[in-house]
FITORLO-512752 format. One record per atom (N, C-alpha, C): x, z, y. Coordinates in pm, whole numbers, plus 50000, padded with zeros to 5 digits. Atoms other than C-alpha are relative to their C-alpha. Layout:
XZY
...
REM end
This chain:
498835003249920
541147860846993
500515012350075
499374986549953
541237894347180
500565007749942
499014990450134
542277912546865
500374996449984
498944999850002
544737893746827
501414999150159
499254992949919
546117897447175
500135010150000
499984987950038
545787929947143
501295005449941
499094997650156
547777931846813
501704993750081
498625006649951
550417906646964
500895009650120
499284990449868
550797930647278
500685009849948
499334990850029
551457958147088
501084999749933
498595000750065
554277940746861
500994999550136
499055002349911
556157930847201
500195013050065
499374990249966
556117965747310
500575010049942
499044995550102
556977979446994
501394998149996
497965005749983
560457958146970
500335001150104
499275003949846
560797959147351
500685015949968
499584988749978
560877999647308
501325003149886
499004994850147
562907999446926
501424988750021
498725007049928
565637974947109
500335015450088
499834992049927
565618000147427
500815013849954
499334989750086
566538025447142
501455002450008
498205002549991
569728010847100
500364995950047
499085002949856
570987998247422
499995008450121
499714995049937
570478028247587
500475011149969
498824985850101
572468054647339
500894992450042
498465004049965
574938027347361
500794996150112
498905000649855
575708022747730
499595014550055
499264986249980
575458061347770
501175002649928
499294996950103
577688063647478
501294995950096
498775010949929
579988033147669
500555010650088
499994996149918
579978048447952
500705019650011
499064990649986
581018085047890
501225000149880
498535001050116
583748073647604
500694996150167
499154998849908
584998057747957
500525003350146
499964991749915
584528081948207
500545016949944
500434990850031
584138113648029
499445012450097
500434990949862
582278124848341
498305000850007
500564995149984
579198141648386
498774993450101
500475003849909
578368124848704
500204985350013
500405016950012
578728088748606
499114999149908
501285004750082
575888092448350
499045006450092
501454995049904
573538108748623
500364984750102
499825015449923
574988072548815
499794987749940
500345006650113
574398055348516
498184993950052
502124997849969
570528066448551
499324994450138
500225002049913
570688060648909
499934983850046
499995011449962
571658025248935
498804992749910
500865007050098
568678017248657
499045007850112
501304993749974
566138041648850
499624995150173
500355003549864
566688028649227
499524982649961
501265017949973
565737987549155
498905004049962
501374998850087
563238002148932
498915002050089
501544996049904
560958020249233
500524991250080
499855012749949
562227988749456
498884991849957
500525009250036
560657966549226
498905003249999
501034989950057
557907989749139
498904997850149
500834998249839
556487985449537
500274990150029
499975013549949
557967954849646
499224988349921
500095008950096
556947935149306
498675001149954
501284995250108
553277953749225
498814991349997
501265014850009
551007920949353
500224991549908
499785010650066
552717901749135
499404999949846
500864999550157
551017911348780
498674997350056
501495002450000
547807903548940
500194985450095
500005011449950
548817872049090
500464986149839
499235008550114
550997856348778
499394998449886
500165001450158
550267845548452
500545011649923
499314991450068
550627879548279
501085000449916
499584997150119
551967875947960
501354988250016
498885007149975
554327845648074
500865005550050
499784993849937
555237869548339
500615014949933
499014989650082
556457896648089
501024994549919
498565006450031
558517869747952
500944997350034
499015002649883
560367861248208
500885015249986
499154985749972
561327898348253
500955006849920
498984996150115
562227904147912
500944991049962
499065012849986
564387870547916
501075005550082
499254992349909
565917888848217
500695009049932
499164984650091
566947920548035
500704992049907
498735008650146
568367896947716
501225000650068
498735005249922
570627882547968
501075013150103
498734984449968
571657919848122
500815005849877
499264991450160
572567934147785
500914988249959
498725010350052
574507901947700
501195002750083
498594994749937
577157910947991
500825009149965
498414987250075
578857946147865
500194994449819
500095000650154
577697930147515
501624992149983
498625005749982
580217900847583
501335002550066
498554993849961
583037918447797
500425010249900
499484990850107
582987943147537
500764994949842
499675007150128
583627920847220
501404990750056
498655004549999
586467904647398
501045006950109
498644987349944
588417938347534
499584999450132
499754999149878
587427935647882
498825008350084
501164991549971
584287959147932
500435013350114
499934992949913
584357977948264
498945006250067
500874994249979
582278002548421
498824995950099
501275007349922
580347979748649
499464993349936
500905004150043
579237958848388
498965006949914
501144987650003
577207988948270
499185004050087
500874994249908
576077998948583
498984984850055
500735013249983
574907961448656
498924993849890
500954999350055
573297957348342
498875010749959
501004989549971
571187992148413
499014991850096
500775002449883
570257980148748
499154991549941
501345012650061
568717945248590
498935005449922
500864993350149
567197961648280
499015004350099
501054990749909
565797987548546
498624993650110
500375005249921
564567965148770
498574989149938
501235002250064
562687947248529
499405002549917
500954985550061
561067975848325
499065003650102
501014999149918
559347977848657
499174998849992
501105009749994
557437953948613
499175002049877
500635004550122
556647948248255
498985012149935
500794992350065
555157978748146
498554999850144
500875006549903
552937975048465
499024991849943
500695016750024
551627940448362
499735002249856
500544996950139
551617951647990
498765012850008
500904992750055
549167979348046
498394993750110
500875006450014
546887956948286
499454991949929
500845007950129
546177934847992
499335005749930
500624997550108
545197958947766
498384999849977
501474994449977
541777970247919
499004984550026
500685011350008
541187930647868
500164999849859
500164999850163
541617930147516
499925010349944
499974988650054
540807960847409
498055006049998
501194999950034
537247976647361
500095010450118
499884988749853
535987994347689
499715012950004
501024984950057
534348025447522
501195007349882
499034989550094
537568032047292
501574996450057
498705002549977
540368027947542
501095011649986
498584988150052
541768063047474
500564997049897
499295010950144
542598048547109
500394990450013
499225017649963
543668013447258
501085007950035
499124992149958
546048033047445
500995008849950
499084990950080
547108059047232
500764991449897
499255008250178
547658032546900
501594993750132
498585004249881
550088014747242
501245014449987
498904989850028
552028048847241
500245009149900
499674994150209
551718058346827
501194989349979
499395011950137
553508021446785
501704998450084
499414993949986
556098033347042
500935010149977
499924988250075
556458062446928
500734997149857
498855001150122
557248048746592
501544992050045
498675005650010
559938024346712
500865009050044
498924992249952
561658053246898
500065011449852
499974990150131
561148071746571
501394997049957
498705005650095
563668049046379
500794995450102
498725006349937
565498034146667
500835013350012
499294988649960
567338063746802
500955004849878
499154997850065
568598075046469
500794990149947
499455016350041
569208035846336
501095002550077
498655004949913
571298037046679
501025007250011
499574992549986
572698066846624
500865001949907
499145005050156
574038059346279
500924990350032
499505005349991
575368031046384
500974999850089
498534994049911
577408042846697
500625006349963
499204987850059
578628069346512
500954990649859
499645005250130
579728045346210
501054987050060
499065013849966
581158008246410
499565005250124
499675004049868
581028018646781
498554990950037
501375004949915
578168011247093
500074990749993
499945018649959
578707971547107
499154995649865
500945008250129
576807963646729
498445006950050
501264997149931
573797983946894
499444998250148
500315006749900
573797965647204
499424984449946
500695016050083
573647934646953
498245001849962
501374997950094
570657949546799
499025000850148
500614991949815
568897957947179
499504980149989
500145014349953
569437915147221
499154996249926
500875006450088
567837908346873
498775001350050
501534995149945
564937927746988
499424994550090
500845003349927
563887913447284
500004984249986
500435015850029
564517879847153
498444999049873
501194999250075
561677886946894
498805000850105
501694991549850
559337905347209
499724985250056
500735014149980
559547867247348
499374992249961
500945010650071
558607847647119
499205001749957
500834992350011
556387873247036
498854992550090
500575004949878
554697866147367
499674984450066
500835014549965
554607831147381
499414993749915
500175007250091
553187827947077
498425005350022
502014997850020
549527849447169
499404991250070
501235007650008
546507832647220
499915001350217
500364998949838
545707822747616
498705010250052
500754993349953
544657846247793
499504998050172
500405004849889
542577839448145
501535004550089
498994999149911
544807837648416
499715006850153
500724994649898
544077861648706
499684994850086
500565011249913
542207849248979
501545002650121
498985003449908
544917838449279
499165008950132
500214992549883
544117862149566
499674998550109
499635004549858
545387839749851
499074985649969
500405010450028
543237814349671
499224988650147
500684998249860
540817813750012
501284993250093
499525004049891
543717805950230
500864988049998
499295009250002
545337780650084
501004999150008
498694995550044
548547793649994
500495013450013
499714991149963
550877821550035
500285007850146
499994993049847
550487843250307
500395016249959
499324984350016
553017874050382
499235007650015
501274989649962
550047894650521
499295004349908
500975000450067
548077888650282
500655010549861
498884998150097
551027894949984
500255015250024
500024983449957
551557934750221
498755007049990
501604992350035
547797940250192
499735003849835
500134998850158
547877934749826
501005012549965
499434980950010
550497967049820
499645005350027
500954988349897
548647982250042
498415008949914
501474995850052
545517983949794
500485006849902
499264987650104
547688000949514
499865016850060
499884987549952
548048027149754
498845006650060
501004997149980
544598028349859
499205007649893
500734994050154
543208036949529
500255018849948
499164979350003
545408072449541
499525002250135
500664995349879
543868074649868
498835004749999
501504993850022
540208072749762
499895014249903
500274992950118
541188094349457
501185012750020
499014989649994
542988123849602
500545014349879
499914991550113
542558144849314
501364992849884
498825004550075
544458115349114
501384999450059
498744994649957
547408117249328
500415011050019
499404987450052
547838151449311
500925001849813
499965003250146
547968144348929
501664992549974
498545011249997
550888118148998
500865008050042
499264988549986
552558141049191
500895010149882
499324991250069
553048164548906
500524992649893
499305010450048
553958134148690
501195000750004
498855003949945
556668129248904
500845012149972
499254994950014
558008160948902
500425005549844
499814997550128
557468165448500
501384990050007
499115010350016
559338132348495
501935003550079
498664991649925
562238145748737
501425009549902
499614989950095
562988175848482
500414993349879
499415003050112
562778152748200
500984990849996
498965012249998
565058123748299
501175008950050
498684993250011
567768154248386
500495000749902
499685002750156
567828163448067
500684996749908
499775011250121
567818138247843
501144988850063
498865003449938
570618121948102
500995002749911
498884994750004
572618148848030
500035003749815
500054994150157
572018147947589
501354995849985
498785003450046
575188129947557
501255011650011
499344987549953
577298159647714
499695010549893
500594983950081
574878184147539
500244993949880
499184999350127
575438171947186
501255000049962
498154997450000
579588166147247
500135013450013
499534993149969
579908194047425
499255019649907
500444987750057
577598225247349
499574998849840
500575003350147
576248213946975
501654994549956
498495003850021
579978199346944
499474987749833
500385006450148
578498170146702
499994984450056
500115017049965
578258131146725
498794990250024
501315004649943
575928102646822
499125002849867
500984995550093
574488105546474
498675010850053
501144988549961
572878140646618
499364995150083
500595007849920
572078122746918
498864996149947
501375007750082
569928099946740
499155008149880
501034987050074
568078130346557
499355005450088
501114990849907
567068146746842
498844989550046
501115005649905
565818117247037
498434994649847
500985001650099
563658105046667
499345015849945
500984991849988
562668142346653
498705004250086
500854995049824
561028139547025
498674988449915
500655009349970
559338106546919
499245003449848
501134993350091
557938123446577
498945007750017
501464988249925
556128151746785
499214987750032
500905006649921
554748122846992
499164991249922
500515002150106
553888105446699
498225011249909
501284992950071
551678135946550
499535004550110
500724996449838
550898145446909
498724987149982
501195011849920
548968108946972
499345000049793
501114996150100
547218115746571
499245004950041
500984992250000
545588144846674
499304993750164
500995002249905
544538130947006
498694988949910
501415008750089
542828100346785
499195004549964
500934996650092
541458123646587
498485007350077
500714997049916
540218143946856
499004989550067
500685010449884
538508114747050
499835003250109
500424997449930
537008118547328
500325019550073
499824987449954
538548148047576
499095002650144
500714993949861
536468164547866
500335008850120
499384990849940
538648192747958
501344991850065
498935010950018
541158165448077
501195011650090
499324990749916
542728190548366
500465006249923
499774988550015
543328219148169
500994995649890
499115005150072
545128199347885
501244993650071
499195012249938
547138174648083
501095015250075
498944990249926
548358203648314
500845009949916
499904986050097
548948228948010
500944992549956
498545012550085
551238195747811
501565004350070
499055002449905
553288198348121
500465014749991
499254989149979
553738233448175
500675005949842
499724995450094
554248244147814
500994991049981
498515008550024
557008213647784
501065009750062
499034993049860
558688232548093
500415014049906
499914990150078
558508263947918
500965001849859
498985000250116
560478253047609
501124993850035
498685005149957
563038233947786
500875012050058
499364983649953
563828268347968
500655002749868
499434995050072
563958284747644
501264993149894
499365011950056
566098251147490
501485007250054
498704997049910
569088262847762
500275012049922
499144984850040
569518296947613
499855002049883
499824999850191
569368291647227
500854982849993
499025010250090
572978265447151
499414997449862
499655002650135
571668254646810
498874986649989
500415008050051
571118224446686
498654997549909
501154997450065
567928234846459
498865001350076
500834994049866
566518252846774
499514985750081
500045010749915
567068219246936
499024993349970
500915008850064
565008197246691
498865005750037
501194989849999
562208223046692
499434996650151
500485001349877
562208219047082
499804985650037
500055015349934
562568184047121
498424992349915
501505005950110
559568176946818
498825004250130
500944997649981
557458199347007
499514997450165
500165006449905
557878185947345
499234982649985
500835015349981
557398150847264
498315004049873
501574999650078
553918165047043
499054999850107
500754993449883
552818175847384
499684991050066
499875005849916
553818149047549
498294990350016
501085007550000
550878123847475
498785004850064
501884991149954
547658150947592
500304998050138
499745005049892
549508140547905
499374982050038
499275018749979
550478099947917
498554994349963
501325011150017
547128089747719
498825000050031
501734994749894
544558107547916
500234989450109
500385003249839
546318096948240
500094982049954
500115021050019
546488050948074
498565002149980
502025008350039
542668053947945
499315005850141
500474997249925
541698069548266
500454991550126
499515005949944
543738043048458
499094989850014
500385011350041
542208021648223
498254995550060
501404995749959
538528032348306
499614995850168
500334994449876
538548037348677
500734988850101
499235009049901
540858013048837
499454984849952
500805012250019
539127977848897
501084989049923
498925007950099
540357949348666
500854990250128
498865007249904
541907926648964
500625008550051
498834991649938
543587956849062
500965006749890
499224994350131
545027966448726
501284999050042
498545003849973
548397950148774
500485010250141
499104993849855
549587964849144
499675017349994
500574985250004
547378001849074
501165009149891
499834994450123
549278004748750
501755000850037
498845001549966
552807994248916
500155014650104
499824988349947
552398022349201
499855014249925
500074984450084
551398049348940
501124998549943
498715001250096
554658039048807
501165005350091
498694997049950
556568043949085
499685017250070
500134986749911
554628073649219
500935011549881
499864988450125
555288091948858
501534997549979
498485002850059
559038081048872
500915001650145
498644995949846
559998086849247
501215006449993
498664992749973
562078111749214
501095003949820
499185002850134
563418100948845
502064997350076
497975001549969
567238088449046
500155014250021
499384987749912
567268120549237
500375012949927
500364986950108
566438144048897
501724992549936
498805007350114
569198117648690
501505003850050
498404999949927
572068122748966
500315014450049
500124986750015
571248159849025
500355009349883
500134988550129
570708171948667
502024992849988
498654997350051
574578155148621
501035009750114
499314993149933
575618175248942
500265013449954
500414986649993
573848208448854
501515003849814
498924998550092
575818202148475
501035000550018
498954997950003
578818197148591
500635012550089
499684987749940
579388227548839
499445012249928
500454989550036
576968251848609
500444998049873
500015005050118
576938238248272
498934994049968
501165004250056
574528219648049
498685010050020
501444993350031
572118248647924
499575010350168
500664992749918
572058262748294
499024987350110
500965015749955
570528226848379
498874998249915
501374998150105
568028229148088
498675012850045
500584993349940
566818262048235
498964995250095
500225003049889
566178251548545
499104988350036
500795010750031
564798217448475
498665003049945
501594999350093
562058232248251
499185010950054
500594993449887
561098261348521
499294991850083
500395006749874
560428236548773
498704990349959
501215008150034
557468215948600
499055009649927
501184991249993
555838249848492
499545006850056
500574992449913
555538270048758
499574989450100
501235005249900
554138237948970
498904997349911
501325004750085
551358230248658
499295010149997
501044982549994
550348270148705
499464999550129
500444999449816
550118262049101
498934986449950
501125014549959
548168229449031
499155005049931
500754990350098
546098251748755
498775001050115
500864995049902
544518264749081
498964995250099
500645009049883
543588236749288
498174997549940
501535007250051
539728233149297
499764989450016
499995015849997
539868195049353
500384997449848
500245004250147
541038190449022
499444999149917
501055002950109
538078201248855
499344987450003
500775011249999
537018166648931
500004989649881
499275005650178
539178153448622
498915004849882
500864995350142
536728168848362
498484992350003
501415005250015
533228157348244
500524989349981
500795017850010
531228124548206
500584995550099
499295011849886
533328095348408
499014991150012
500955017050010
530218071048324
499945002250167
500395003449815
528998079548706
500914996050076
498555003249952
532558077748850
499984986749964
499925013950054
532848044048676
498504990650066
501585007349958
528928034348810
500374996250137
500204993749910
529848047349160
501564986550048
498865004650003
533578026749141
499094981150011
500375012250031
531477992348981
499574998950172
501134996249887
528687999749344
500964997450100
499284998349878
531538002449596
500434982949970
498945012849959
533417972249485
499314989950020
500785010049948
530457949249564
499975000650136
500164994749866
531007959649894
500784984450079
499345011149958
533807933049937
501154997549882
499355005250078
536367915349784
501605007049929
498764990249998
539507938449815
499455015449963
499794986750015
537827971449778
500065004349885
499764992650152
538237998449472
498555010549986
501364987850060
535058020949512
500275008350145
500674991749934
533748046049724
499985017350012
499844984050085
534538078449565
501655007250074
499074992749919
536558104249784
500695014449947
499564983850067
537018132549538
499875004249904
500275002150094
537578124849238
501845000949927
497905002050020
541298123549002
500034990049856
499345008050094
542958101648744
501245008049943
498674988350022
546448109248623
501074987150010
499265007949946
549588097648620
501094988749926
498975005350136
552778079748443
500445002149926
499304995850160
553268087148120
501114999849946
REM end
């Protein structure tokens, strides 16, 4: 029964991500056919990235209170019903720029959640000794749907216009549901407030409160998040601003679009192979930080070589990188953070590693539109390698490397302590959002 939750989880995040493909080429697409502005697709990003860390802190008890997997239905039921608004004002002439920015916000708001609540399940159905491979096959099967979505969506905007790949976005998450209500029952987390005999607000702020405790005991892992955040910063400028950068500097159509982004998600593809193959990593610091800075490093050089060839080359070998990042820091999530805390631990690493995702999305379209694109590519990919050479340094980090069994012994030992705690361990790291 666990293998096939398992299996079932990973189809619903497969189609959730190979929908996502094509409803978010096509309300960037929407959106600068009717702006042609710079700074409504960094507003674009913004109105999806502020509910998102909202929800992300206000919403993170709730995967460990709810019926998981019902509880990702709901959310993705939610999103159907955002993408149906520009879907339907658009098919009968009346598509305006708020119903884009309104169906961001929703979408955004509940993406919060779901990947949250989808990656506390896994480390229940999954084998506890091969969660770097549970994990990684989660972002290989990713990986493939952004393989083919992106160009699928990219073909197709370029051929009938964004509104038939907003259709395709709806199909998708109508599959991810029924997907989801069709796996096998899975326990239902224990109720928290069970003891008091209902809901209690106190109780409901403590339960946030322990998300944030966990980066407290594990100062090494919030450092880690930290640089998450600011990888993440650099890359959600970016890739904001591809729509601009293929019109404008590559002077080519969504077609290209949808090449680059299925070249990113091919690296990441043979990126999360060789981690499989690899198994088991030890040096976790020195990789994780090196992913990051060497991404940074080619995005620099991305800004000052215009060519479309150059581009592919950079975008493959970024997303190859990307994974020695994302699947160290989920199986080390997966490992170290207690299972009733999965849900709310996994929501704050979400928002820690995405804080400053609005501020990078509404920036990188400022910095483009007063400098240009490639002097925003520069700049973006400086700024996440010269802090991974400063975090290089920190001696707290060596805590990330070696045998975790004791860490994990030392974590089990503390939490007998009481009912709320996470462990005992003051100097130790994890990583962050992938």
């Amino acid at each position: 029964m666990l293998k096939r939750s398992y299996y079932g989880l990973l189809s619903t995040i497969s189609l959730s991500a190979f929908g996502d493909a094509f409803g978010l080429l096509a309300m960037e697409w929407l959106v600068y056919d009717l702006t042609g502005s710079k700074l409504a697709m960094g507003a674009l990003a913004l109105s999806s990235g502020i509910p998102e860390l909202l929800l992300r802190l206000l919403g993170s008890p709730l995967a460990d209170r709810l019926h998981r997997v019902r509880f990702m239905a709901c959310l993705a039921a939610i999103r159907l019903l955002a993408i149906a608004l520009p879907l339907g004002m658009g098919l009968a002439g009346q598509l305006q720029l708020w119903h884009l920015f309104a169906a961001a916000g929703l979408s955004g708001a509940c993406a919060a959640l779901f990947m949250p609540t989808a990656m506390a399940v896994i480390p229940g159905v999954a084998d506890s000794r091969k969660l770097v491979r549970a994990f990684a096959v989660i972002e290989g099967c990713k990986g493939a749907a952004a393989l083919l979505g992106p160009a699928l969506a990219g073909a197709l905007t370029a051929a009938s216009g964004a509104l038939p790949a907003l259709g395709i976005n709806m199909l998708c998450y109508i599959a991810a549901i029924a997907t989801l209500l069709c796996l096998p029952k899975l326990p239902k987390p224990a109720k928290p407030d069970a003891a008091s005999g209902g809901f209690s607000l106190s109780l409901y702020l403590r339960e946030m409160a322990e998300g944030f405790t966990f980066y407290k005991q594990f100062p090494a892992m919030f450092t880690i998040m930290l640089m998450a955040s600011v990888s993440n910063l650099s890359s959600i400028a970016v890739w904001t601003m591809m729509v601009p950068y293929v019109r404008e500097v590559l002077h080519r159509d969504a077609a290209a679009m949808g090449t680059l982004t299925t070249a990113s998600a091919l690296g990441m593809l043979v990126g999360l192979g060789v981690i499989s193959l690899l198994g088991e990593i030890t040096q976790r610091r020195l990789v994780m930080l090196g992913s990051l800075g060497t991404i940074g490093i080619i995005t620099s050089i991305w800004g000052l070589i215009p060519s479309f060839p150059f581009a592919l080359a950079a975008v493959f070998v970024s997303g190859l990188l990307a994974p020695f990042f994302s699947s160290l820091s989920s199986s080390l999530h997966g490992r170290l953070v207690p299972g009733n805390l999965q849900g709310r631990v996994n929501s704050i690493r979400f928002l820690i590693g995405g804080s400053l995702t609005p501020f990078g999305a509404f920036a990188g379209g400022a910095i483009a539109e007063a400098y240009g694109v490639p002097a925003l590519f520069i700049a973006a990919g400086l700024l996440p390698a010269l802090c991974a050479g400063a975090a290089l340094l920190l001696p707290g980090l060596r805590m990330l490397d070696g045998d975790l069994s004791a860490l994990e012994a030392r974590q089990r030992q503390g939490r007998r302590g009481g009912p709320h705690q996470t462990g005992d361990v003051h100097n130790t790291g994890a990583s962050p959002a992938g």
